[in-house]
BAKEGU-540230 format. One line per field, with one value per residue (C-alpha): residue in one letter; x, y, z. Coordinates in steps of 0.2 Angstrom, whole numbers, plus 5000, padded with zeros to 4 digits. Example, Ala and Ser with C-alpha at 12.3 -4.5 7.8 and 13.67 -1.06 7.14 Angstrom:
BEGIN
r: a;s
px: 5062;5068
py: 4978;4995
pz: 5039;5036
This chain:
BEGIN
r: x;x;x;x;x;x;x;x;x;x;x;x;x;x;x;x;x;x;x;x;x;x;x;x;x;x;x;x;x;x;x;x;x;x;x;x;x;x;x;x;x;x;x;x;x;x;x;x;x;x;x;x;x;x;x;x;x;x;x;x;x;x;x;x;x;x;x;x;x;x;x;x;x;x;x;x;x;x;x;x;x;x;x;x;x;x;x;x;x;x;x;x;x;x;x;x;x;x;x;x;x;x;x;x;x;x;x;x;x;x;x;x;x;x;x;x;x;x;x;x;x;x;x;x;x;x;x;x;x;x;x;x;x;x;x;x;x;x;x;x;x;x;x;x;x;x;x;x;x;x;x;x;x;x;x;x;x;x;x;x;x;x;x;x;x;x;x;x;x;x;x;x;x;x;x;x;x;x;x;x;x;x;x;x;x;x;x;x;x;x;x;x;x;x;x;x;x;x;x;x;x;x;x;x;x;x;x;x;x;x;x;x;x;x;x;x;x;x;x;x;x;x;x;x;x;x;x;x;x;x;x;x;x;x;x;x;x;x;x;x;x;x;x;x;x;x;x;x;x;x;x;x;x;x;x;x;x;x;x;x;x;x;x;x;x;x;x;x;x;x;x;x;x;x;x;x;x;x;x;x;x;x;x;x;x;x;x;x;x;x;x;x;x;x;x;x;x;x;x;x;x;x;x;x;x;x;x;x;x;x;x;x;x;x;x;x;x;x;x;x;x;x;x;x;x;x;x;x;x;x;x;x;x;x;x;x;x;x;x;x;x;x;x;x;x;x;x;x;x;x;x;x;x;x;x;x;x;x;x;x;x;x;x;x;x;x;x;x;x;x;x;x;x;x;x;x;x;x;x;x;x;x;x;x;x;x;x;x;x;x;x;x;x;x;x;x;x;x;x;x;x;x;x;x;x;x;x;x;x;x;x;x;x;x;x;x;x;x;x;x;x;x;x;x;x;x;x;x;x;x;x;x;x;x;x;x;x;x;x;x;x;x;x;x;x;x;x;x;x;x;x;x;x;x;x;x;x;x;x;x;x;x;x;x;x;x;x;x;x;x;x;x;x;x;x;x;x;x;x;x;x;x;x;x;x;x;x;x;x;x;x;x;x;x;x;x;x;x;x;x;x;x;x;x;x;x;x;x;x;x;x;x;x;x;x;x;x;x;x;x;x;x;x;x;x;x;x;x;x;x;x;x;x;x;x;x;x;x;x;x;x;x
px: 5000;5014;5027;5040;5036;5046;5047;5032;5020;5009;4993;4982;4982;4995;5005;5024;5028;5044;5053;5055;5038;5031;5012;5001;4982;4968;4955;4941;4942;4961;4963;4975;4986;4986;4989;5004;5012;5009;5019;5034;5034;5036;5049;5058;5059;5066;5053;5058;5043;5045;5035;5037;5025;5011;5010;5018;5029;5043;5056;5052;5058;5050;5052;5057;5061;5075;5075;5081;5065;5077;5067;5077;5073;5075;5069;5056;5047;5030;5013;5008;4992;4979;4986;5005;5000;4994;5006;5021;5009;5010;5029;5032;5017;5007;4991;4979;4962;4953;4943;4929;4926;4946;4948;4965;4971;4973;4981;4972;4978;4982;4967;4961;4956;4972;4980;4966;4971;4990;4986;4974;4987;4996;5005;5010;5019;5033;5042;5057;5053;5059;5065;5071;5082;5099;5111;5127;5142;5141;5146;5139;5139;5158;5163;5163;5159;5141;5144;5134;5118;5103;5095;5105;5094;5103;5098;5083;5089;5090;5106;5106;5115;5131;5147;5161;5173;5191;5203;5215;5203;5213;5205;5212;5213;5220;5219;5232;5220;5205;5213;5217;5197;5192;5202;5192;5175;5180;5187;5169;5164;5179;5168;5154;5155;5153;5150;5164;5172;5158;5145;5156;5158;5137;5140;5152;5143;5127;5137;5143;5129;5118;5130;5132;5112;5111;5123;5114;5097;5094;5102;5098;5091;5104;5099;5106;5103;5106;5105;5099;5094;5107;5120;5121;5110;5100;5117;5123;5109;5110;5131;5125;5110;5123;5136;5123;5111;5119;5103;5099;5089;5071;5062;5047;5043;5040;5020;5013;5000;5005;4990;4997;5017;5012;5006;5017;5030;5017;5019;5038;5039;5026;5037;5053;5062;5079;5081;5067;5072;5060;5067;5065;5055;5048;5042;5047;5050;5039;5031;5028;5029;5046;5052;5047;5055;5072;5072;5063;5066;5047;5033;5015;5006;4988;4989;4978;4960;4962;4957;4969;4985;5000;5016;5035;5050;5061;5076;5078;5091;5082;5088;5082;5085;5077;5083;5086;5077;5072;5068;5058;5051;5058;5065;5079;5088;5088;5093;5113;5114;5124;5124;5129;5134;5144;5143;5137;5120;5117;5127;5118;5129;5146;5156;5163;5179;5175;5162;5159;5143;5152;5167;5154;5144;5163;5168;5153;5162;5177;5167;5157;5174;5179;5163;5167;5184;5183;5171;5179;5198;5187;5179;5196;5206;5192;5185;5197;5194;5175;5163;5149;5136;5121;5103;5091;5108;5121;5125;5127;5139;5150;5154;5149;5150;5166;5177;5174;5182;5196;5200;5200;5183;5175;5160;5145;5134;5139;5126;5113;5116;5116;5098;5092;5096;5087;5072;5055;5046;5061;5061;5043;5041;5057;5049;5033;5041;5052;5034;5024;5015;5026;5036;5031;5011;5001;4989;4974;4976;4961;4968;4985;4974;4964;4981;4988;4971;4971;4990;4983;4968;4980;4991;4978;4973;4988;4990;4973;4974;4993;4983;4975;4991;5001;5001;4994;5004;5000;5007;5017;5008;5013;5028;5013;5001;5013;5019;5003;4996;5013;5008;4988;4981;4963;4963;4954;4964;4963;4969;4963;4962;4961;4978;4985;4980;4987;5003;5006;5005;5016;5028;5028;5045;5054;5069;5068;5085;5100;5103;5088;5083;5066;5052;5034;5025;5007;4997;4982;4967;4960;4942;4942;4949;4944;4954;4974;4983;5002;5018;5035;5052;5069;5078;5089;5106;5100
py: 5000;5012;5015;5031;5042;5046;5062;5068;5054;5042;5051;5062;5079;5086;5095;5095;5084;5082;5065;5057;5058;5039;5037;5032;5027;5030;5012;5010;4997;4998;5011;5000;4999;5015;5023;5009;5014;5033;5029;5023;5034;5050;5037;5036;5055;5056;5069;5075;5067;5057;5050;5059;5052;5045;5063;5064;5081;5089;5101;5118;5135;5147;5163;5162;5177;5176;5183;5201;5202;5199;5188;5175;5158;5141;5126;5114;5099;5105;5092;5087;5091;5087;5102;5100;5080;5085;5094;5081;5069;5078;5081;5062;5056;5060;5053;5046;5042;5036;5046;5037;5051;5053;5037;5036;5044;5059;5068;5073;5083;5071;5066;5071;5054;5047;5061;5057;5037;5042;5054;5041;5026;5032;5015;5008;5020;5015;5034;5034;5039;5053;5061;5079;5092;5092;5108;5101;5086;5074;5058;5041;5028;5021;5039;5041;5058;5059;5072;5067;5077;5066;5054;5044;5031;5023;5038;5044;5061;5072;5081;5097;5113;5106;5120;5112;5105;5114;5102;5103;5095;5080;5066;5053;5067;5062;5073;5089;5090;5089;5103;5115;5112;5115;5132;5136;5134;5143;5160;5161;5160;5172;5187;5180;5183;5164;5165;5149;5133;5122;5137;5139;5117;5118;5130;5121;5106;5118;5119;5101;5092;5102;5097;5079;5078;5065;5053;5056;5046;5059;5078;5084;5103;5118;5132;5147;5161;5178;5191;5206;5205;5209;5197;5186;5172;5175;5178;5162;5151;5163;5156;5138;5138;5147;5134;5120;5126;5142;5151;5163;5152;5154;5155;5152;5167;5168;5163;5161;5149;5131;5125;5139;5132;5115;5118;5129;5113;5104;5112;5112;5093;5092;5102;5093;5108;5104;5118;5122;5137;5144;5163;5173;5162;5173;5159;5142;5131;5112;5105;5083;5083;5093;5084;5067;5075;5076;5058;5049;5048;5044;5057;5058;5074;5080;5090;5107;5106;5085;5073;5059;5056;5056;5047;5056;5050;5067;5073;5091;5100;5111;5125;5138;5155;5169;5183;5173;5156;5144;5124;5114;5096;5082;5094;5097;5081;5084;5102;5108;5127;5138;5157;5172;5186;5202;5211;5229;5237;5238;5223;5226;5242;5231;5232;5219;5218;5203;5196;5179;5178;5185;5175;5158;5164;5167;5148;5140;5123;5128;5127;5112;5102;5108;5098;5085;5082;5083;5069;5058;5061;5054;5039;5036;5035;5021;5035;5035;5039;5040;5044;5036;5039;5051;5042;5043;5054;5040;5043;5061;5056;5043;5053;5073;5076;5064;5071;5088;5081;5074;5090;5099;5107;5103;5093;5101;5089;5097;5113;5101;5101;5121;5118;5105;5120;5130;5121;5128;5111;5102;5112;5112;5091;5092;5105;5093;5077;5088;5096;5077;5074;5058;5049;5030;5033;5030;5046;5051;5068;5074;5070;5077;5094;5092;5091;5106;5116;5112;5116;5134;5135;5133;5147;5160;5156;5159;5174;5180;5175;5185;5200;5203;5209;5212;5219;5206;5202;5188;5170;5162;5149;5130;5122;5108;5121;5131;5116;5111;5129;5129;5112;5112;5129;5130;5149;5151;5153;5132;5116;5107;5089;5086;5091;5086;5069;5071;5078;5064;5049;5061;5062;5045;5034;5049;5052;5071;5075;5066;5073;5067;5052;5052;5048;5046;5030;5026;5012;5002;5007;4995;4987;5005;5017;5012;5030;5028;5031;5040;5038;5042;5033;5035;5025;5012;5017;5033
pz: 5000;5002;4992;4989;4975;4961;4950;4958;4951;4955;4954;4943;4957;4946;4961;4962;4977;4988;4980;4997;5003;5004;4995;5006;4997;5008;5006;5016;5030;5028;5045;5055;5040;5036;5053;5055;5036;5042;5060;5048;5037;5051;5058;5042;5039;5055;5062;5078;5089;5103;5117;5134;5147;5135;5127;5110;5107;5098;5104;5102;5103;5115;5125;5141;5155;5168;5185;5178;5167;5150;5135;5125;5116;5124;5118;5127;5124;5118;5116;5098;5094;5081;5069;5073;5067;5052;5045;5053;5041;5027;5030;5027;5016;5001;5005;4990;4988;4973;4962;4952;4938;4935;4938;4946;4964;4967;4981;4998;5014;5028;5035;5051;5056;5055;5064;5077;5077;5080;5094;5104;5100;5115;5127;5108;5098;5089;5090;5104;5122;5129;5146;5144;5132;5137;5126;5133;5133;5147;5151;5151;5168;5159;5160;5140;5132;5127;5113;5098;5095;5095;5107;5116;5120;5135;5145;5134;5133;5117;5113;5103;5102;5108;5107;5102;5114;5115;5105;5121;5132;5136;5133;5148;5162;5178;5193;5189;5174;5183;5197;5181;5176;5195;5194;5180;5185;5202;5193;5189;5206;5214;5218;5226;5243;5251;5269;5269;5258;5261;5251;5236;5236;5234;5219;5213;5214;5206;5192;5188;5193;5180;5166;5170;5173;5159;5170;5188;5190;5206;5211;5227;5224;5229;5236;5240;5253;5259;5272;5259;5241;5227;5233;5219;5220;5205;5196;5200;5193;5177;5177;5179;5166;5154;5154;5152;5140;5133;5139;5154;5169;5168;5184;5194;5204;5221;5228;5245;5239;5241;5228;5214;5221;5214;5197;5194;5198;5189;5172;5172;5176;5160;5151;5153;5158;5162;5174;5188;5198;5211;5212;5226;5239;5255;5264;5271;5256;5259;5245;5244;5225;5225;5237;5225;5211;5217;5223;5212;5193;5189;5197;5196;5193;5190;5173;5177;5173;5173;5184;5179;5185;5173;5176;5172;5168;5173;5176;5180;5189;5203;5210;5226;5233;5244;5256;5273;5266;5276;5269;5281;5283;5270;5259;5272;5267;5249;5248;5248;5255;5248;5259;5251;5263;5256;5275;5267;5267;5248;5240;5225;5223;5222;5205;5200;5190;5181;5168;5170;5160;5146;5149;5148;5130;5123;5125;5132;5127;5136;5154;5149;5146;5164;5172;5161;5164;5185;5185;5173;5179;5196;5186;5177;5194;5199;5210;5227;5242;5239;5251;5260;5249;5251;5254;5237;5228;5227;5208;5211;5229;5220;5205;5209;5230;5232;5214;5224;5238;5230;5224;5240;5239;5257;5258;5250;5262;5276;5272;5277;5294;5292;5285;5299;5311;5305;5298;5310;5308;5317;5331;5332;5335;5345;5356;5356;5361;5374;5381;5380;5397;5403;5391;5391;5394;5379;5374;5363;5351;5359;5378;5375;5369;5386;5395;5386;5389;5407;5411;5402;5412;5427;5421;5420;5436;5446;5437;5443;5459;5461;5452;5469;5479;5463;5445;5432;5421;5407;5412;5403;5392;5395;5385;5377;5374;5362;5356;5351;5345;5333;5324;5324;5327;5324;5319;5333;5347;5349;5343;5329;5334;5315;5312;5328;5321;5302;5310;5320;5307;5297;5312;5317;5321;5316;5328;5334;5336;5337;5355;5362;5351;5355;5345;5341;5338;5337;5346;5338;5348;5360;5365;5375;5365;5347;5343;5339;5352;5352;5365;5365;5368;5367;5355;5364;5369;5372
């Protein structure tokens, strides 16, 4: 039924057709053969549409805006719809169908019915799947340059606009090599003013990690915070996106609405962004599908306006910053923290004397071969002195985190305990199990909220009582009480059983601090109390 046309023939329309374009006649009851001979024709043109997620799309170019407000292109994965179809169709095939008074086939435009079958055949196309866009070389799990444009299949990523690579790249680095690469990367970084080593090992490790994305199954998120705006941390996600995809970062803004948060995170998984960077965040950072999306490669999201759930495969690089921002709850474990601190009133006054962005469009390849040549010198010398790896990140640990160290960068790692410090949700179940009525003795939610409320009640009291022979003064509220108001406040001036409830099965077997080594568990209720119950213990040894 299909077969290429030659000169333009093969039926009576009397238009001038592309030579390579395969004939592909239209017969009733033939639909399953001709949406299969379609498929293969797109295939055999080598159309660039690939499956991402059950969706079919083709990169595209788009504008994007950085944090700075500037426009430029960037190319995404964008969805295939029923018009884009047709023409890919008619790019590849010149359909026919019969005509009875001319008595020979003439040539049609692709039929929208077709277009339709190949747009619901989704679970059994033939076209490759795909993850994300990826603008630079990397390296594969050997440590051999990926630096062909295409789709390297192994990982599913497409390659395209690749710089060229400088032609002294050495191409069995050892470890001086990778030093000189190291020194590269960190003349870029010489003016920033890190507050210490292990900050500028987290921007190091930004800048790496984004490059060899297509080799790292999981990267934790880097952040990066400051005291006063204009310190540089927007500037250093511009560097990073620069080297890796030759283009300024686009960003999500800033909201205070966890709802609006998600789908914003939402479309750029749906996008295959390679970069997600969440720019200038005034509030604590917590989201479950971020914290999904850094550790696992697949993720389920709700397309907006849907009520189905949709699987991705992605593999973005996921960046963070804000004045004084703070990371709370599971995200604290996979985020790296990078603080910026100048010491002066109006940073965003400095001058600089260099130009790094400028430096990076000169000889973007010239970058790129640095990230590449300090993780494969590492890989190379079998990767010494390697260190224990990081829980849902050991791909990034082993090759990344521990070449870092190597080199004499400090641990990025160690910004994590900077962000457990400082993360409020900690403190706040630390202070609960620290204020819980008798360690040991098993409790309701809604008797541990009777406790607190009594113990409050008890307060007031006193401080009546005293107002008789002495100024009154508020009392001081009861250690459980706050506790209890900080994690389930009703907005009423109570406690919201509810949530007291939710928190706890969140909280459960968790171990507060490594100090105290207390925890939370929760106890099946019994003939007389069908509710749960909750106690807490110390772990043993403690």
């Amino acid at each position: 039924m299909a077969k290429r046309m030659e000169n333009g023939a093969g039926g009576g329309g009397g238009t001038t057709q592309r030579l390579d374009r395969i004939r592909i006649e239209l017969v009733q009851g033939a639909m399953p053969a001709i949406v299969a001979e379609t498929e293969e024709a797109i295939i055999k043109h080598n159309l660039p549409i690939y499956d991402r997620a059950n969706r079919l799309v083709l990169p595209i170019e788009k504008e994007c805006e950085d944090a700075e407000g500037r426009k430029f292109p960037s190319i995404a994965l964008g969805e295939i719809g029923l018009p884009r179809m047709l023409l890919l169709m008619d790019e590849a095939c010149i359909f026919q169908k019969y005509d009875g008074r001319k008595r020979d086939f003439v040539s049609v435009d692709a039929p929208e019915r077709v277009g339709r079958s190949i747009l619901d055949h989704a679970g059994a196309w033939p076209f490759p799947e795909i993850i994300n866009i990826v603008a630079a070389q990397s390296l594969d799990r050997k440590g051999d340059i990926i630096d062909r444009p295409g789709l390297h299949r192994p990982s599913k990523m497409l390659f395209a606009g690749l710089p060229p690579l400088p032609a002294s790249m050495p191409r069995h680095p050892e470890r001086q090599d990778a030093l000189d690469a190291l020194a590269l990367l960190d003349g870029l970084l010489k003016e920033f003013p890190f507050d210490g080593p292990v900050s500028k090992a987290v921007a190091l490790s930004q800048i790496v990690s984004t490059v060899l994305r297509a080799m790292l199954s999981t990267v934790p998120m880097h952040a990066v915070t400051a005291p006063e705006a204009g310190s540089g941390k927007s500037y250093l996600a511009t560097l990073t996106s620069l080297i890796a995809t030759g283009r300024a970062c686009p960003v999500i803004p800033a909201t205070s609405n966890a709802e609006e948060f998600e789908k914003r995170l939402t479309g750029a998984l749906l996008s295959g962004a390679p970069i997600v960077s969440f720019d200038n965040l005034d509030r604590p950072l917590k989201s479950a599908l971020l914290c999904q999306a850094l550790t696992e490669p697949m993720v389920e999201v709700r397309p907006l306006g849907t009520s189905q759930l949709m699987r991705i495969e992605q593999r973005a690089t996921y960046f963070a910053n804000g004045n004084n921002l703070e990371i709370v709850g599971d995200l604290a474990r996979r985020t790296l923290l990078a603080t910026l601190d100048s010491g002066e009133e109006r940073p965003e006054l400095r001058e600089f004397n260099g130009h790094p962005a400028a430096d990076i469009l000169e000889d973007r390849g010239r970058y790129i071969a640095a990230c590449l040549t300090i993780v494969r010198a590492y890989v190379l010398a079998t990767r010494p002195e390697k260190l224990s790896p990081l829980a849902s990140f050991e791909a990034w640990s082993d090759n990344v985190r521990s070449a870092l160290v190597w080199l004499g960068c400090e641990d990025p790692c160690a910004s994590i305990e900077t962000i457990r410090k400082n993360d409020q949700d900690r403190d706040n179940f630390a202070a609960l199990l620290a204020a819980w009525p008798e360690h040991g003795k098993p409790f309701l939610a809604s008797e541990m909220i009777k406790i607190a409320a009594a113990a409050r009640d008890m307060a007031f009291k006193k401080a009546r009582d005293a107002s008789f022979t002495d100024d009154f003064s508020a009392p001081e509220e009861p250690a459980l009480w706050l506790a209890l108001r900080e994690i389930a406040d009703d907005r009423k001036g109570g406690i919201d059983a509810g949530k007291l409830g939710y928190y706890l099965r969140k909280m459960k077997s968790k171990v507060a601090t490594v100090d105290s080594g207390m925890r939370v568990k929760l106890l099946k209720g019994d003939k007389k109390h069908q509710a749960v119950q909750w106690i807490v213990e110390r772990l043993n040894g403690l």
